[in-house]
Phi, psi and omega in degrees: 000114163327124148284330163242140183258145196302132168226118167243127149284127175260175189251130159313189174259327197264206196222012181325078143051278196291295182321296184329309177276323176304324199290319183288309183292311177325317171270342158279334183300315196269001163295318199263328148332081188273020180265352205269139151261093175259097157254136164271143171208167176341147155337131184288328185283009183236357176297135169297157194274007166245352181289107240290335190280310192293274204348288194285354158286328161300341188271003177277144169205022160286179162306170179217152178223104207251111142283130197229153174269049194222192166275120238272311161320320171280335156283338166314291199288341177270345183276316180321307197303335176246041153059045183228077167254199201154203187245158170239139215262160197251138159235192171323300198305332170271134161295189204249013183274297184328143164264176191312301195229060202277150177250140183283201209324103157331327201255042181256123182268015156260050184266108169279163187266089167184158173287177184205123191230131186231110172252176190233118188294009175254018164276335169202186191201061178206147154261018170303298174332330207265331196264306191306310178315334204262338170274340163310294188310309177299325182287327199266009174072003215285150200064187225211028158236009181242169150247153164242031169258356159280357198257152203258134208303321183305013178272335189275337172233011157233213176298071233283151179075006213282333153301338191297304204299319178225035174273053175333319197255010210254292196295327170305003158263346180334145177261050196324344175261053163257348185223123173278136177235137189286117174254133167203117187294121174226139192248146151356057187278148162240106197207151178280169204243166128258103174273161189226032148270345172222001169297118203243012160112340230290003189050039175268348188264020176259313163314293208266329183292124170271355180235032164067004167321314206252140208212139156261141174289167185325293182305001174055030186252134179294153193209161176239091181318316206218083176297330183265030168284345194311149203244128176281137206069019169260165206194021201294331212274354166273356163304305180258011174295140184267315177260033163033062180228032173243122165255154188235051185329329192284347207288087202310017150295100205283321211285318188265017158265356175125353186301128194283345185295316210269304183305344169270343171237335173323297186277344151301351195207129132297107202294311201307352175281350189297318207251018071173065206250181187256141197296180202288329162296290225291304172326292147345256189297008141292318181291330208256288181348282190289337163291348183280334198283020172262320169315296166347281183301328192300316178274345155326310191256008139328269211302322188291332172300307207284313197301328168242043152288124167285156148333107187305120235248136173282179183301306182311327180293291205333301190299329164287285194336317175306318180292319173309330209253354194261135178287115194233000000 
């Protein structure tokens, strides 16, 4: 049983002003905290599945408390994916349609017995909010890596953090080698998502995919074998999931980036049909198209760059050339 509980911060993707301060008062405040393990790291959807940061989060096997700049669904399901599972605990970033407690791959036998609690850092842009949650949780103790009766009750009945935040000389104290931060050149990525709480197996985006992404596992349950094959900015396959269960986090679509509100009826009913506009297969395999014939042109002009490349010059080239150069 844990004495602190685990927190990962992810890094926005961008260099915004506002993100920026928020992220900073988050970490001095949860710094100063000796109930908190804060560590930070890259934007969660671009960490490599080798990499140190998904490394040092798998090695957690307590409760987990993650804030991301994603949808707390999608961030669940992006931790499933690099095999840092659990049950997922509800907080404000969840509606009240979500259940209490989806659990990742029922048929996984390493699913440990503990939450994963994810908020999402574009709900609010003050970190009080952020602060209060993480002591609610931790304070109601829930699962079986926190007590939350170690933790100190005035925190349940006033502001959580709020002296940390407007106290100079408290936050100026902040202990920075109390929150690790994880360096991994991690780049922009594009890849689906799986949720395996609506995921029914029909193999259609295994089918429908032209770019060898989707694969079945030991278990003969589909997986995205090979993610960074996706050709970016394509989203066709989350388009023809018949139970909406492929996410594109990155995507500005909310309903196909994870919203739990937009995702349960966003993608069953496409409004453009109303207007007799074209359905979400047609869409689908348009999108799907044009990323192949954009793959197409890329190795077109590849091959045509290395073919009117000269040659690469041999020893022998070299040496004349050495001979040529020498004043003789």
């Amino acid at each position: 049983m844990a004495d602190r509980i685990p927190v990962i911060l992810s890094e926005d993707r961008s260099v915004r002003a506002e993100g920026q301060r928020l992220q900073k008062r988050l970490v001095e405040a949860l710094s100063q905290w000796p109930d908190v393990q804060l560590t930070v790291v890259p934007h969660l959807y671009d960490l490599s599945a080798d990499g140190p940061g998904i490394r040092l989060v798998q090695s957690i096997n307590d409760d987990l408390i993650v804030l991301a700049w994603l949808y707390p669904r999608s961030a669940f399901w992006v931790l499933d994916a690099n095999r840092v599972r659990g049950r997922l605990g509800r907080t404000f970033s969840l509606p009240d349609e979500e259940p209490d407690q989806v659990v990742t791959r029922v048929d996984a036998a390493d699913v440990p017995d503990r939450t994963i609690w994810c908020l999402d850092l574009r709900t609010h842009d003050r970190p009080e909010p952020y602060l209060e949650e993480i002591g609610r949780i931790a304070l109601r103790g829930q699962g079986s890596g926190v007590r939350g009766q170690d933790w100190e009750v005035e925190r349940a009945v006033e502001p959580l953090g709020a002296g940390l935040l407007t106290s100079p000389t408290r936050a100026g104290s902040a202990d920075p080698r109390r929150a690790r931060e994880i360096e991994e050149a991690a780049s922009s990525r594009w890849y689906p998502v799986i949720d395996y709480s609506r995921c029914t197996n029909c193999l259609e985006c295994l089918n429908f995919c032209l770019f060898g992404v989707y694969g079945l596992d030991e278990s003969d349950v589909v997986t995205a074998q090979e993610p960074d094959a996706c050709r970016a900015g394509c989203p066709a396959c989350a388009r023809i999931c018949p139970a909406g269960a492929i996410m594109f986090p990155a995507h500005k679509d909310p309903a196909i980036a994870g919203d739990p509100k937009a995702s349960l009826s966003g993608l069953k009913l496409d409004l453009s049909q109303l207007f007799g506009g074209a359905d979400p297969a047609q869409m689908a395999a348009a999108e799907r198209d044009r990323a192949l014939a954009a793959r197409r042109l890329d190795e077109a002009l590849s091959s045509q760059a290395d073919a009117d490349r000269p040659p690469a010059k041999d020893d022998l080239d070299r040496l004349v050339d050495e001979v040529d150069e020498l004043d003789l």
